[in-house]
C-alpha positions as CSV (number, residue, x, y, z in Angstrom):
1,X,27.4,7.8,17.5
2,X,25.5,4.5,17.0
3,X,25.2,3.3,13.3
4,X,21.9,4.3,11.0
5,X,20.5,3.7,8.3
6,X,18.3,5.4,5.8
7,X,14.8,3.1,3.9
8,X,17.4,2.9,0.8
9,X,20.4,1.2,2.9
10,X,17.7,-1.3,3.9
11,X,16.4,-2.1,0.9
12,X,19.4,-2.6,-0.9
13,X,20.9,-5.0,2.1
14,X,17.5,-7.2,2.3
15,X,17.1,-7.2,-1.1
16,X,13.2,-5.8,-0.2
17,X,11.0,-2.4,-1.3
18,X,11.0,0.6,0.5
19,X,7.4,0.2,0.4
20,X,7.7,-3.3,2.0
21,X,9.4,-1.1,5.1
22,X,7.5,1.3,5.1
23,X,4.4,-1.6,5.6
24,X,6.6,-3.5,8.6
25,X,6.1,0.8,10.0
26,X,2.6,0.4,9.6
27,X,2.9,-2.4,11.7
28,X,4.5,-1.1,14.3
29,X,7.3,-3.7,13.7
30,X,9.7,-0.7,12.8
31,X,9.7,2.8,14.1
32,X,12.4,4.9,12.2
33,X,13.3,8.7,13.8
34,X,12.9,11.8,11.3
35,X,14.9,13.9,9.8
36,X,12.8,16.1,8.1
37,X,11.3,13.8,5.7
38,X,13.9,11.4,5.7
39,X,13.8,8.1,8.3
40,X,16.3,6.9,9.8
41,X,16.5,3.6,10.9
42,X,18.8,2.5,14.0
43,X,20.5,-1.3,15.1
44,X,17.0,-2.1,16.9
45,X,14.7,-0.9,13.8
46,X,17.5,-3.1,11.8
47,X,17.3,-6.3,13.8
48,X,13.3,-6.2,14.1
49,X,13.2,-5.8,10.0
50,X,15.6,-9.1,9.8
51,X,13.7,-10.9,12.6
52,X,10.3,-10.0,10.3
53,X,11.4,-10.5,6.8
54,X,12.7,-14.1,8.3
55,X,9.3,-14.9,10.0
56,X,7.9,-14.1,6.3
57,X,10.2,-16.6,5.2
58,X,8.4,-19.2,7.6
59,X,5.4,-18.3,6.7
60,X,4.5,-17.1,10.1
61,X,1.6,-15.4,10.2
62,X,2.2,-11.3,10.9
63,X,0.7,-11.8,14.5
64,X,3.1,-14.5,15.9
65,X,5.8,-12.5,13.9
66,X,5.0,-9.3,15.9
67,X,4.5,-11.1,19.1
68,X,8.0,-13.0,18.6
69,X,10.2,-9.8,18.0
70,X,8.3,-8.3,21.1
71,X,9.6,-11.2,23.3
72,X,13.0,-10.8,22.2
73,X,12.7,-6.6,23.2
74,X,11.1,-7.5,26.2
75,X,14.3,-7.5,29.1
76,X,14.2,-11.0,30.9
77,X,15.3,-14.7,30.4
78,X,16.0,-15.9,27.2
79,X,14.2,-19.1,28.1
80,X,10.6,-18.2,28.1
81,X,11.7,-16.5,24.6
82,X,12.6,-19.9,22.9
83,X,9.9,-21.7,24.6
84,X,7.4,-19.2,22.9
85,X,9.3,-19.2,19.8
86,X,9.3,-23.1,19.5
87,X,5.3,-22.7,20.2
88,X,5.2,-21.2,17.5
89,X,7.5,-23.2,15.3
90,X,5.5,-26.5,16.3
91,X,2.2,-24.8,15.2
92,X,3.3,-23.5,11.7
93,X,4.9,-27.2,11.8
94,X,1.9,-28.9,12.3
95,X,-0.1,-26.4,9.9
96,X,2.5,-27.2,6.8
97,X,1.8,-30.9,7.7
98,X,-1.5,-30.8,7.1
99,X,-1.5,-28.9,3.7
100,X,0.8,-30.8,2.3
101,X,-1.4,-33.8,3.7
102,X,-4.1,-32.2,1.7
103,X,-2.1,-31.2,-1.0
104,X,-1.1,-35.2,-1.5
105,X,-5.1,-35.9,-1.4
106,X,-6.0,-33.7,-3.9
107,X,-3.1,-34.8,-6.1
108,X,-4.6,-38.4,-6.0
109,X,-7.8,-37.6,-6.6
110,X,-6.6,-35.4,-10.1
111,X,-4.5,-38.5,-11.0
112,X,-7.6,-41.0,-10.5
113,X,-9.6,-38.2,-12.6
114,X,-7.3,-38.0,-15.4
115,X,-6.9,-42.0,-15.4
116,X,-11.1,-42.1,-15.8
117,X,-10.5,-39.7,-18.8
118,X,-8.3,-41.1,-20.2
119,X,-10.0,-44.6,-20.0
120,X,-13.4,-42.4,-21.4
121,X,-11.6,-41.4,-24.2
122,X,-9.8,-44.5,-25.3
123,X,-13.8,-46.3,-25.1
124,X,-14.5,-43.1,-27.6
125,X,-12.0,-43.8,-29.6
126,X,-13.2,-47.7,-30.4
């Protein structure tokens, strides 16, 4: 018999909510049998929830996540799967890049701000 799991196993081992599962079901990312009311969750339900929750860690966006654990279910050659998956990888590269491009503009422009207060103040203060 092939190894399951139940929402609280999961939980517990990726240190996530059930409710946070029970979303990736939503999404179609997981789709847990029933027992009654109870879902269980086999090794392909299990690998799709790690391949999701470490997309999230990325930051990839939910729709290259999806896309990306549906080329690694899809049967076929590994190769067009890493191609697509560094694709991806350059994009949400070259996204990052840019905020943090952004991120250093906007902190220069606070720093000249809080120099021209400063200076206002001091002039104040004469």
């Amino acid at each position: 018999m092939p190894p399951t799991w139940t929402i609280s196993e999961l939980s517990r081992e990726f240190e996530i909510t059930p409710r946070t599962i029970r979303f990736y079901e939503d999404q179609g990312i997981v789709s847990p049998a029933r027992e009654g009311r109870n879902r269980i969750y086999g090794a392909r339900d299990r690998t799709r929830l790690k391949l999701a929750l470490r997309g999230k860690r990325l930051g990839l966006q939910l729709a290259d996540i999806r896309a990306l654990i549906d080329l690694y279910d899809a049967p076929g050659d590994t190769e067009l799967q890493l191609r697509e998956y560094l694709n991806v990888l350059a994009r949400h590269r070259a996204a990052l890049e840019q905020q943090r491009l952004d991120i250093e503009e906007t902190l220069q422009e606070i720093t000249e701000q809080e120099r021209l207060c400063k200076e206002l103040l001091l002039v104040k203060q004469a």
